[in-house]
N, C-alpha and C positions, 0 to 999 in steps of 0.2 A: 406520390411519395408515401411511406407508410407511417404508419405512426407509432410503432415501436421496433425498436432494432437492437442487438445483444453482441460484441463484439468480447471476445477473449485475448489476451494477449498473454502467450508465457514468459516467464522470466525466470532467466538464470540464475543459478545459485553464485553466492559471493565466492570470493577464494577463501581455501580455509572451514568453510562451512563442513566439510566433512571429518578433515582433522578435529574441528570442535566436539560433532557428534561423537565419535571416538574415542575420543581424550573423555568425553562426560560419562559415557557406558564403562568406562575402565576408572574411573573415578569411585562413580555408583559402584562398582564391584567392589573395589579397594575397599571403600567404608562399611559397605557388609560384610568385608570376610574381616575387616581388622575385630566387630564387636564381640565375637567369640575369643578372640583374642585378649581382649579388656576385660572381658570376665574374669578370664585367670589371671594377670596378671598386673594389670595397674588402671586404675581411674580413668588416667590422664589419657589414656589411648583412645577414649570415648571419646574425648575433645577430638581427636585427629581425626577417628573415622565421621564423625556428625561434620568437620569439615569438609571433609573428602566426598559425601553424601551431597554436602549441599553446592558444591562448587558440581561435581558431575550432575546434579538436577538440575543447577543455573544453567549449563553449556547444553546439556539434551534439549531443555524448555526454548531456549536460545533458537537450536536449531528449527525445531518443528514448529515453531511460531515465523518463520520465514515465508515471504511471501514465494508459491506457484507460481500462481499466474494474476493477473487483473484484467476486472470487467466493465466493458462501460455499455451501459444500459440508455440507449436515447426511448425519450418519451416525448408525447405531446408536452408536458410543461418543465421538464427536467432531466438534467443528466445524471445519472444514477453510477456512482464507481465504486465498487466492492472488491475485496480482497482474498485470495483463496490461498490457504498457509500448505505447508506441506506434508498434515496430519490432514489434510481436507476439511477442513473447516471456513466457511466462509462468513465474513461479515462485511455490512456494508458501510463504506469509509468517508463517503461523501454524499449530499444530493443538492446541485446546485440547478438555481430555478434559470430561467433563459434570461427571467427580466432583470437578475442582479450578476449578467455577465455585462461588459464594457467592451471585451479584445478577444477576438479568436484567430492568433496569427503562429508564423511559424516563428519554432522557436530557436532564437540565434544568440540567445546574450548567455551569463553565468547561472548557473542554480544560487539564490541568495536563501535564508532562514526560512523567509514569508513563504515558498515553495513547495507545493507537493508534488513528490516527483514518483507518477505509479507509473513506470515503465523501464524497459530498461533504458541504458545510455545509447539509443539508436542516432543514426545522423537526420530521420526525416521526424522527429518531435516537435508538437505542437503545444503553444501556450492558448491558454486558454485564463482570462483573467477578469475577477469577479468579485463583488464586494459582499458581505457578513459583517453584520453588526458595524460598519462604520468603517471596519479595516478593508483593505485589498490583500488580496489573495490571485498566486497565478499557479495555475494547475498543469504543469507537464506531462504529458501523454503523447502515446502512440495511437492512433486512431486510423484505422484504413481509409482508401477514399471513399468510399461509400458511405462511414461516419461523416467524415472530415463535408461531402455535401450535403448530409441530412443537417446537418449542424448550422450549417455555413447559409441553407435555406430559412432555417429556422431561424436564424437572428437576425435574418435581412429585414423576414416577414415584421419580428419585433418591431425592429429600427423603422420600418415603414407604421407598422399601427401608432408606434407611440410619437412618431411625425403627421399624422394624417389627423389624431386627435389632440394637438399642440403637447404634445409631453408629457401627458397626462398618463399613458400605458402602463 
């Protein structure tokens, strides 16, 4: 088995997400063409375009902070799951260690709050569920098979060390 492995998964854009972009670039326009406008004519047009500005920066920013795709990064001591937006900017979202997971099953019930869900809505997702700080956390993803056994070796091995040394692991 190896001991590092890098899986990519893309994911689709929401509905609307383009209408957003669109509607924000024609927003941003409006606002810069009304302040020439306000010079000559009235104060108060300031207000509209500074709004028109910031509601099309909110809906552009909106859009290009959407996630790509997501990464999951296996390691000898952690799974590693990062974020790639669609201005290409990646950061990393998660790192959770092997020994503070409990459940790596598939996933069959509802998405509740406690939830991170980095993948899309596919039919073969898996949970994956892990304790921080005292709370539980379950992690939805898509993981190929090849993940899904490096994973699935890897926790076994845990489950065996920290039974072979009374729960001490």
């Amino acid at each position: 088995m190896t001991g590092n492995y890098v899986q990519k998964v893309e994911v689709a854009l929401r509905s609307g997400a383009r209408r957003d972009q669109i509607l924000g670039i024609v927003l941003q326009l409006m606002g810069l063409g009304l302040i020439p406008v306000a010079v000559f004519f009235s104060y108060w047009i300031f207000f509209v375009a500074a709004a028109a500005l910031a509601v099309g920066i909110l809906l552009t920013q909106r859009f290009y902070s959407m996630p790509k795709e997501f990464g999951y990064a296996f390691t000898e001591n952690k799974l590693i799951v990062s974020k790639v937006n669609i201005a290409g900017r990646g950061r990393r979202m998660l790192e959770i260690a092997y020994s503070d997971v409990s459940a790596f099953t598939v996933f069959y019930d509802i998405v509740t709050e406690r939830d991170i869900l980095v993948a899309d809505n596919t039919p073969d997702l898996k949970a994956m569920t892990f304790r921080v700080g005292g709370e539980e956390y379950r992690l939805l993803f898509a993981p190929d098979e090849y993940l899904c056994a490096l994973l699935g070796e890897r926790l076994r091995r845990q489950k065996n060390a920290c039974a072979e040394s009374g729960g001490k692991a």
